[in-house]
N, C-alpha and C positions, 0 to 999 in steps of 0.2 A: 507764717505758720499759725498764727492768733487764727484765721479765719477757720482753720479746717478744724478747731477745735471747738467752734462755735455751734454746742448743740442746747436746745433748748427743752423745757423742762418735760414738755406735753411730750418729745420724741424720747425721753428717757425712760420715760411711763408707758412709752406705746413699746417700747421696747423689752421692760419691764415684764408688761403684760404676754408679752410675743413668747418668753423665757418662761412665764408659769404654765402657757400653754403648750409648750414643751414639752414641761417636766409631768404637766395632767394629764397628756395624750402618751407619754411614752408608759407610764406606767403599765396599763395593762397589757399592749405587745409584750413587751421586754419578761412581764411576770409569764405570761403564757408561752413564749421562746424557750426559759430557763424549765417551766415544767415539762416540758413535751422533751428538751433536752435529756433532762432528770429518768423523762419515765423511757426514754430512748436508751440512755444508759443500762437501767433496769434492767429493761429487758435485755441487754446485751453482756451483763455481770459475769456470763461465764464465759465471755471469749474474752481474748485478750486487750480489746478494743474498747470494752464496758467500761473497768476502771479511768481507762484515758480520756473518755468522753466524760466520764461522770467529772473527772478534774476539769478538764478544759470549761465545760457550763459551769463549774462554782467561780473560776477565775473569771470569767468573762462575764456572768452576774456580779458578783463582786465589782466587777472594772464599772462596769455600765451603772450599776446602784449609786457607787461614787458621783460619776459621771451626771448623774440625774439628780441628786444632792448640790453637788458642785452648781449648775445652771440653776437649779432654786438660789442660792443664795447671792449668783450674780444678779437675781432680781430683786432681789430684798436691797442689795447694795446699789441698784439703779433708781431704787425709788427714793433711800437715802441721799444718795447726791442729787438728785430732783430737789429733794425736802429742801437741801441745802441751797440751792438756786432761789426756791420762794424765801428763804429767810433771806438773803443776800440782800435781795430785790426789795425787800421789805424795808429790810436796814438803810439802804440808800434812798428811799422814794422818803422815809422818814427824816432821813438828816438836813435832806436837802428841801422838804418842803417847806414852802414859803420864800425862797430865796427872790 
């Protein structure tokens, strides 16, 4: 099982990195989805259907905002256990030097 846990620090990073550009690219779809939503509802205020879409866009903004939150800070948390790889590695290349 050791082996399949065996990732290294450059693929935590590139990983990292995969997760910011996520969360940089999703922004503007997701803000212009929820507006066009918004001005969809708008217009749609006096049927019955207005109100139900206006909630359904603030829930599913809401979820998605989360969502795009949430993957920023599994990258923040992937370059943390990176960090903690190079200290490791550091710690041991130091103890053991000179042996």
């Amino acid at each position: 099982m050791g082996e399949k846990l065996n990732i290294s620090p450059g693929e935590l990073r590139a990983s990292a990195h995969a997760a910011d550009t996520i969360t940089k690219d999703l922004g503007r779809p997701l803000s212009k989805a929820l507006e066009d939503i918004a001005a969809a509802a708008d217009s749609l205020r006096h049927w019955s259907v207005g109100p139900q879409l206006k909630a359904t866009g603030e829930g599913w903004g809401s979820a998605l905002g989360k969502l795009r939150g949430r993957v920023g800070e599994h990258a923040d948390g992937l370059r943390m256990v990176a960090a903690g790889h190079d200290v490791n590695e550091e710690n041991v290349l130091n103890r053991f030097k000179g042996w």
